[in-house]
N, C-alpha and C positions, 0 to 999 in steps of 0.2 A: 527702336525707330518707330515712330507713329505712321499709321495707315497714311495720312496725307504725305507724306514725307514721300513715302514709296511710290504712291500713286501719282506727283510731281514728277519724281524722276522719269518715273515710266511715260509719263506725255515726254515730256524733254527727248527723252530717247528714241522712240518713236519718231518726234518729229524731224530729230536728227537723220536718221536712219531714210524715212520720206525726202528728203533734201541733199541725199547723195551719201551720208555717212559724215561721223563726228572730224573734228579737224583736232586734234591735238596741240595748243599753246605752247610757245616755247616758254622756259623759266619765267625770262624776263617779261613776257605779257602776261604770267599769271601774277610778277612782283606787282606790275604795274596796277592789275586791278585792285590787288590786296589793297596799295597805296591810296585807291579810287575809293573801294569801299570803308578805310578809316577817316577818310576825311568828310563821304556825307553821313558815314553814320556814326563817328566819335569814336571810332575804336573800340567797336562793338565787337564779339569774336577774336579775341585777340590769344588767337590758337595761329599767327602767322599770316602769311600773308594767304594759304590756302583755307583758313579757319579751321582746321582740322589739326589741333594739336594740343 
């Protein structure tokens, strides 16, 4: 994993944490995004709809 990589998350987290704490997505809004992010970026990541696979 590249230093920006971690360093991202760690603002993200952070700022989650700042803002009351992370909200966890059901399935179907993590399908939903997957669907969001193949259509404006072509089906870039296609490890699923979490890009992780």
């Amino acid at each position: 994993m590249r230093m920006e990589t971690v360093e991202h998350f760690a603002r993200i987290s952070l700022v989650t944490q700042l803002l009351g704490g992370p909200n966890l997505l059901s399935r179907e809004e993590v399908e939903k995004l997957g669907e969001a992010r193949a259509r404006y970026f072509g089906g870039i990541g296609a490890g699923g709809a979490t890009g992780f696979g």
